[in-house]
N, C-alpha and C positions, 0 to 999 in steps of 0.2 A: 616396468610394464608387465608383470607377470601373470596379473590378472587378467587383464586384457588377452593376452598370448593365451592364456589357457581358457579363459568363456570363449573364443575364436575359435580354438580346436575342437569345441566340446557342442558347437554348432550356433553361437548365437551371431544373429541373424541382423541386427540392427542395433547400433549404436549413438547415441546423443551429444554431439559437441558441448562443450561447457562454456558459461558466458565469460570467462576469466581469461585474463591473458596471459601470456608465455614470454620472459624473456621481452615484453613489450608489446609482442604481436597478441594482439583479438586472435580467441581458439576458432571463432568462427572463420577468418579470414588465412588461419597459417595451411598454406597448403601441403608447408615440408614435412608437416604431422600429420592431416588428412591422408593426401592422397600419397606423399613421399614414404610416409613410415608406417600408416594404421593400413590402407589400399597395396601398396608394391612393398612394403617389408614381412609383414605379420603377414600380409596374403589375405585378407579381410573381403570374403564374396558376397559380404551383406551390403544391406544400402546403410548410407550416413545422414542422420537427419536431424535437423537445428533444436536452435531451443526456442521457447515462446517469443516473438519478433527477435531472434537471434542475431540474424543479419542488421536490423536497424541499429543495433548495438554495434556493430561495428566502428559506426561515427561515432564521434562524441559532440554535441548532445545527439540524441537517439534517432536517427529517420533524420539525417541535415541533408544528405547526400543518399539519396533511397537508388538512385541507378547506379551510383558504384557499388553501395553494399549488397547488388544483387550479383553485379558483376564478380565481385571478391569472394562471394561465400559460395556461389558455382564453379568458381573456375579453383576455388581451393580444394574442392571434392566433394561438396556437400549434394548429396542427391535427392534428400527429399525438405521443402523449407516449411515450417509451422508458421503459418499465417494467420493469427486468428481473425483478424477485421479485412482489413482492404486488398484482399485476393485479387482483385481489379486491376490494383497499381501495379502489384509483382507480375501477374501475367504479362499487361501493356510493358510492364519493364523488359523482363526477360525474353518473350520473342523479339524487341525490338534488340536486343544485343545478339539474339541468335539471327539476325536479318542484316545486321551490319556485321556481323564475321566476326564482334566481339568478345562473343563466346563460340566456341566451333560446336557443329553439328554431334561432333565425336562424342562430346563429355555432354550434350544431352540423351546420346544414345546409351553411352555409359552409367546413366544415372537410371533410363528406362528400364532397363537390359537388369540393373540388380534391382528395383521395385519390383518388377512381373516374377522374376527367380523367386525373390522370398515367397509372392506369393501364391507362386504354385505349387513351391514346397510346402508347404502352409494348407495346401488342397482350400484356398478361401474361391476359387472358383467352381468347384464344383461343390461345397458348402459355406458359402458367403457366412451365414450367419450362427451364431456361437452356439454350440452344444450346452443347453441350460440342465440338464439332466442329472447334476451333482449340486446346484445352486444351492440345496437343502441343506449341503454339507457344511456350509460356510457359517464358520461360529457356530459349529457344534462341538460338545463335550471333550472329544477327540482332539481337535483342535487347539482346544482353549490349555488343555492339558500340553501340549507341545510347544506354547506360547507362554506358560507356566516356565516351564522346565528351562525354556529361553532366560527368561528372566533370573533364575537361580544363577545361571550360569554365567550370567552378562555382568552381574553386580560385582563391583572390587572395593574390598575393602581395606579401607586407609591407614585406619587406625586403631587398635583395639587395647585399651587401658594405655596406665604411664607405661606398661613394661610386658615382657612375654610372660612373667608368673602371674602377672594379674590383671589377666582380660576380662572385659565386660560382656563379652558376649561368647557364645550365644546366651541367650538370657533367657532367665530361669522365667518358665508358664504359671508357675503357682506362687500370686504375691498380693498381700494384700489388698494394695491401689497402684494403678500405675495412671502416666499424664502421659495420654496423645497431643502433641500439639505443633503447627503450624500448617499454613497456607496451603499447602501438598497434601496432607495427610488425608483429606477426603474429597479429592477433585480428581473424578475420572479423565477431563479435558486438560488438566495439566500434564497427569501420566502419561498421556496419548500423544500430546506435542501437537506441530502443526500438523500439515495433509493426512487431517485425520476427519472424513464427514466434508467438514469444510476446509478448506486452501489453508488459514492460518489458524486452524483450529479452533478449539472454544474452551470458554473456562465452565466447571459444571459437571455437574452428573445426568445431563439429558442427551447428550450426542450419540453414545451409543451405549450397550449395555456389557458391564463389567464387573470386576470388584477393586476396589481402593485400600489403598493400606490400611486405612482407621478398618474398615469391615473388614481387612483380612486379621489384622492382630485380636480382632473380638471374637474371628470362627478359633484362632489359633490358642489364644490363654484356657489356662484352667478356669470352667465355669465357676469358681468361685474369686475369680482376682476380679475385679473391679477396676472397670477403663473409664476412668474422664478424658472427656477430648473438650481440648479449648483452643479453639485456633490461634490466640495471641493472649496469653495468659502474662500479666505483669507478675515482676519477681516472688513480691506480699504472697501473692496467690500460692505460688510455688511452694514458697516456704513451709505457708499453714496447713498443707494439707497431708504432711505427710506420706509422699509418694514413696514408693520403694525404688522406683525409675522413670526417668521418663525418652518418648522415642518420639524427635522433633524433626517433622518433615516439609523442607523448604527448598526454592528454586526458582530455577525462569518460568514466565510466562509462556503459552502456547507462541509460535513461530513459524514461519518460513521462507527461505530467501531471503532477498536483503532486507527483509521484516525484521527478520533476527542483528542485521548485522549490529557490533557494538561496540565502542573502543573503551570500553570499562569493564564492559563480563563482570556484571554484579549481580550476587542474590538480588529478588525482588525487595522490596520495600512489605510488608515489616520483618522476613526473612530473619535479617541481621540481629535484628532488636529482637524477637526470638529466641534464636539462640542464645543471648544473653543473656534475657530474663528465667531462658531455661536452665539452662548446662550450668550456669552461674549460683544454681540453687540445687541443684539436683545432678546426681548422677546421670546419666542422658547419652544416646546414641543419636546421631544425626547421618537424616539419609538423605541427601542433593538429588535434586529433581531436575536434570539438564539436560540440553542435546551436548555436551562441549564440557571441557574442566570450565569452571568460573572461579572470580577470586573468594578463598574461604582462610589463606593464610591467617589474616589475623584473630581469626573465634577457632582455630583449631586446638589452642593450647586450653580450651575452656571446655575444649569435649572430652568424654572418655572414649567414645569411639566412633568414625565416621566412614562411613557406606557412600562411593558413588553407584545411583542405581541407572543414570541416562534417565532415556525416556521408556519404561518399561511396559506401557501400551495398559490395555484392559487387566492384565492378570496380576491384580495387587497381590494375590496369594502366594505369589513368588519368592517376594520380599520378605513377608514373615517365614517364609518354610525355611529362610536359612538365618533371619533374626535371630530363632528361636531353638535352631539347634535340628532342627527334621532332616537339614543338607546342609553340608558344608560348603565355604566360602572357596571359590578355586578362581575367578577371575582375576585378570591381568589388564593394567592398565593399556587400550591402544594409542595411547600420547601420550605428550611425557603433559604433568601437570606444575604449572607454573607457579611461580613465586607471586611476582606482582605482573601485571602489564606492561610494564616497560622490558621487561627482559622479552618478548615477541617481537620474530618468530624467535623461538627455539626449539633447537631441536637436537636428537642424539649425537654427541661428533663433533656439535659446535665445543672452541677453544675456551670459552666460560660456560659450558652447560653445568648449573645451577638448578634443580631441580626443587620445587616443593615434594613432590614424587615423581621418580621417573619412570620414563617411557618400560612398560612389562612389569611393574610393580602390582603387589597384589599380596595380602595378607591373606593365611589359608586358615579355617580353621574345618574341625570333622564333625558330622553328625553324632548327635549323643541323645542317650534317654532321657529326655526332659523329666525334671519332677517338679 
């Protein structure tokens, strides 16, 4: 719980139940972690408030039983509930449990009591409405540069050649032809993931404004290397064209919530076949575009080297500045990444932990003078 214990001390003010369960209990309904552990241990003076119909999840199937799970997720500590349709029902619900003595007066005064504190710490009463005065700033240069630098820093690198004397990267700016290619390489909605613009995101370059890897490696090469980008280029292709390298960028589709969930964690469709027809012809770095490790065990012996970059948002410029040697590689894996599927969960400690790579794994390399 460290996290937790320390945004507490540090003043944050309101926290969100998860829809997951513990041990078998619904987080909405456990009160020994609400009000037991997060309220009377941590000392947590903020208010606690659900997830989107939170409380309906309690049942299984969802809303079966809507007057217990109003009962349960107030009497577990929850003090403020996200309701987004039938506000009606939950009201009619819950005064009628606070009129049958079902829920006590107490733990509605308790839930009042931290609403009104936050927000008059907050001064939303004596300015209700939001300070727009900086709006300008948002996705400015300043920003995008911090978001950048994010990126550099987040990215871990997997693999780099068969050996430590003979790494593929960083890789050399001045080369005759190089091959961009796959699904990723110029899709600012994949970089972006879901709760980006919209709820589950979008695939594209129209949601918001950015740069993409394919544009970041074209500001980064020497004006005279020559970039083909071919989103699924077959092997033939590879072969005849005489690349000096190529940099294949593939992954999940945009996500959120149980949108994502998956019990394969597979690159996308033609991802696979990509890397194949690439790496299998050419020299080739491969950069994973995910929120999560996914399975890549079996095309790993066919790259020379492999970048997980996550979901690295707008700033593809990232990505190249440490491809190519501008910044070094310093990220550390925060999972451990798995073999196949069947070996989950795992995790550090476990008796067969078996690792494709493990949990703080992270190949380093240094910035150097490109030529």
């Amino acid at each position: 719980m460290p996290a937790y214990y320390n945004s507490i001390s540090k003043g944050v003010s309101t926290i969100m139940v998860s829809y997951s369960s513990w041990n078998g209990v619904k987080m909405h309904a456990n009160r020994d972690m609400i009000t037991g552990f997060l309220k009377n241990i941590l000392r947590f003076r903020g208010f606690v408030i659900s997830d989107w119909e939170g409380i309906d999840r309690i049942t299984s199937p969802p809303h079966a039983n809507y007057s217990y799970s109003i009962q349960a997720g107030i009497s577990a500590g929850i003090d403020m509930i996200m309701v987004p349709n039938n506000y009606k029902e939950f009201i009619d619900g819950l005064t009628s449990h606070v009129k049958n003595k079902v829920i006590p007066m107490s733990r509605i005064d308790d839930a009042v009591r931290r609403i009104l504190q936050v927000k008059f710490v907050m001064g939303l009463f004596e300015n209700p409405l939001a300070d727009t005065s900086l709006v300008n700033e948002i996705g400015s240069q300043e920003h995008r540069e911090l978001a950048r630098e994010a990126v550099r820093k987040s990215l871990v690198l997997l693999k780099n050649g068969e050996s430590a004397d003979k790494p593929l990267l960083p890789l050399p700016k001045k080369a005759s032809k190089i091959l961009v290619a796959g699904s990723h390489a110029h899709n600012l909605g994949y970089q972006c993931g879901g709760w980006t613009i919209e709820w589950q995101g979008l695939s594209g370059n129209n949601l918001t404004r950015g740069t993409t890897i394919l544009t970041a490696i074209e500001n980064t090469v020497d004006p005279s290397t020559e970039v083909v980008y071919k989103e699924n280029p077959d092997a033939d292709f590879v072969k005849s064209n005489n690349f000096s390298y190529a940099i294949v960028v593939v992954g999940e589709p945009p996500y959120a919530e149980t949108f994502g969930d998956s019990l394969s964690l597979t690159i996308s469709e033609p991802g696979p076949s990509t890397i194949q027809n690439v790496c299998g012809s050419v020299k080739c770095v491969t950069v994973i575009i995910s929120g999560r490790p996914v399975v890549i065990q079996p095309y790993v012996s066919s790259m020379d080297a492999l970048v997980a970059a996550w979901l690295p948002g707008t700033e593809g410029q990232g990505v190249a500045d440490v491809l190519f040697g501008d910044h070094g590689f310093t990220g550390k894996l925060p999972r451990t990444w798995f073999r196949t599927v069947d070996q989950l969960p795992m995790n550090v400690g476990d008796r067969h932990y078996d690792a494709l790579f493990p949990f703080g794994f992270g190949l380093t390399t240094y910035p150097t003078k490109n030529i």
